[in-house]
C-alpha positions in Angstrom: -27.8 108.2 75.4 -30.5 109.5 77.7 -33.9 107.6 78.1 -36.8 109.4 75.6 -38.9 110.9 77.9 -42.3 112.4 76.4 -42.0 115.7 76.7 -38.5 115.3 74.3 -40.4 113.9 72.1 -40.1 116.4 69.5 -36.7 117.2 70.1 -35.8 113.2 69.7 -36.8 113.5 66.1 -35.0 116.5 65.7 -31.7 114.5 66.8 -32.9 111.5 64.5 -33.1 114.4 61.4 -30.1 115.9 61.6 -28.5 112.4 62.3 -29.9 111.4 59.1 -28.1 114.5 58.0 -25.2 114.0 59.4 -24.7 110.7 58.0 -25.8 112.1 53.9 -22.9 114.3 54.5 -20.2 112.4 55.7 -21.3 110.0 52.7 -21.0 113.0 50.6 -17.6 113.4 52.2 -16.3 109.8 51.7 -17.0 110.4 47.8 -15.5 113.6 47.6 -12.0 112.1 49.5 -11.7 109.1 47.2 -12.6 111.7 43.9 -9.7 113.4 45.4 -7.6 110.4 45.6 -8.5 108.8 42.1 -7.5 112.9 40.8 -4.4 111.9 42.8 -3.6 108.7 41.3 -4.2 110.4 37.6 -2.2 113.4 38.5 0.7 110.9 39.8 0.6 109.2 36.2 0.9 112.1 34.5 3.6 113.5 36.1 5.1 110.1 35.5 4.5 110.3 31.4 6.7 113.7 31.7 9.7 112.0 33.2 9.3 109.3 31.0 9.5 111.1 28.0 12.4 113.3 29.6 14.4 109.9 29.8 13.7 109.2 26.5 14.5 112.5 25.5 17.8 112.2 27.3 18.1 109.2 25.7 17.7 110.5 22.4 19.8 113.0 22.8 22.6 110.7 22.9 23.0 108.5 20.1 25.9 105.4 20.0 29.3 106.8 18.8 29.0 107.2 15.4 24.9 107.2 14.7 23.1 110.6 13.9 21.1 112.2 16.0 17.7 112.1 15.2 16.2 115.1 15.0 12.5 113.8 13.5 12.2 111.5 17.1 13.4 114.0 19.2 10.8 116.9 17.9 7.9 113.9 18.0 9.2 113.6 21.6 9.3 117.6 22.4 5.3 117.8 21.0 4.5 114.8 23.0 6.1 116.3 26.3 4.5 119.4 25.6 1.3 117.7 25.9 2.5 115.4 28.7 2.9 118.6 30.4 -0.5 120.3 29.4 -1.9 116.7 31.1 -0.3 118.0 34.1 -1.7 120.8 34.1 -4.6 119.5 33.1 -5.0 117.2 36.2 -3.5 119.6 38.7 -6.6 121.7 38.4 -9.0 118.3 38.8 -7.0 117.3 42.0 -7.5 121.0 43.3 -10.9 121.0 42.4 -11.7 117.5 44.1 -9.5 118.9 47.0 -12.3 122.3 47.1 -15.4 120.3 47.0 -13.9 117.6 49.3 -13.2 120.6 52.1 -16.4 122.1 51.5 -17.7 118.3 52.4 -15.7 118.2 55.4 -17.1 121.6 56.4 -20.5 120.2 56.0 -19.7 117.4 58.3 -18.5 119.8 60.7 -21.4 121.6 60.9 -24.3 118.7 61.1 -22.0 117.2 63.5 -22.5 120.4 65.6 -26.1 120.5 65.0 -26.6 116.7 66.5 -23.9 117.7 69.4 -26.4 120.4 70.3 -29.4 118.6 70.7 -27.6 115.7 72.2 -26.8 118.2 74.9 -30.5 119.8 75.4 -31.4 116.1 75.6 -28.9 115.3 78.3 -29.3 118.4 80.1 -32.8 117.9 80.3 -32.7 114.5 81.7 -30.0 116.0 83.9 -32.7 118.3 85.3 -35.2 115.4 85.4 -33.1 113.2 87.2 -31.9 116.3 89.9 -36.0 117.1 90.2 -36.6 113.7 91.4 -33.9 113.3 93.6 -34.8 116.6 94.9 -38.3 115.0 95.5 -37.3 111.9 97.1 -35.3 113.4 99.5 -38.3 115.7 100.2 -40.1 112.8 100.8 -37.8 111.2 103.0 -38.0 114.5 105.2 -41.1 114.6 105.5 -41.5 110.7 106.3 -38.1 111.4 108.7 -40.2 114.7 110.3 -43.4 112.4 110.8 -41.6 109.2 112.1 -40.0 111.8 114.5 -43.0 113.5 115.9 -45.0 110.1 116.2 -42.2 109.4 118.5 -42.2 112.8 120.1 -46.0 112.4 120.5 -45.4 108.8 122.1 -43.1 109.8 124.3 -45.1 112.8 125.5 -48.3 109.8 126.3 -45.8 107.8 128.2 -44.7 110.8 130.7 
């Protein structure tokens, strides 16, 4: 980045603000992606408990040759599926909740990361002007020094005729 200059002063601790900024929201953001990814992970095992208990219902379903079906497991697993599958639901909602709040997060980012963009631009566009001012001077400088080496000679030559 530019060199402070003085007269930035103020806009330098600006920058330094919404940095600070800027970095409390992309912390905000790293929490929010791994809440979504833990909600992931629990959504994963739930959806996992359902198929389980669909094998074992399958399972169930077909006794050895010659043994009853049992009727008493396979309701106890129908009530536990059907809360299996409220779990599901359950969780879905969590993940797409953590999934809102970790966008809104990410929109946040996006929008301190603008606000230290812009004054990272007035900064370098004044020490663009800066630098162009003083190169504008120093080649004034040399004109003049270029003008009065020339008409020191023009006035030396004009002795010697």
């Amino acid at each position: 980045m530019a060199r402070r200059h003085k007269a930035d002063l103020g806009l330098w601790v600006a920058l330094e603000q919404r940095q600070r900024v800027l970095d409390d929201a992309q912390a905000v953001l790293a929490q929010r992606d791994r809440a979504v990814y833990e909600q992931g992970q629990r959504l994963e095992e739930a959806q996992n408990r359902v198929h389980t208990v669909l094998q074992q219902m399958d399972a169930a379903q077909r006794p050895v040759a010659g043994a009853p079906l049992e009727l008493g497991v396979l309701g106890d697993l129908e009530r536990l599926l059907d809360w299996c599958e409220v779990q599901v639901m359950v969780q879905y909602e969590r993940y797409t909740a953590a999934q809102a709040e970790a966008d809104e997060a990410r929109g946040q980012v996006a929008t301190a990361h603008q606000g230290v963009r812009a004054l990272e631009l007035v900064l370098e566009s004044r020490a663009k002007e800066r630098a162009e001012r003083a190169h504008r001077e120093e080649l004034r400088q040399a004109d003049e020094t270029a003008a009065r080496v020339h008409l020191q000679r023009s006035a030396a030559e004009a002795l010697r005729a």
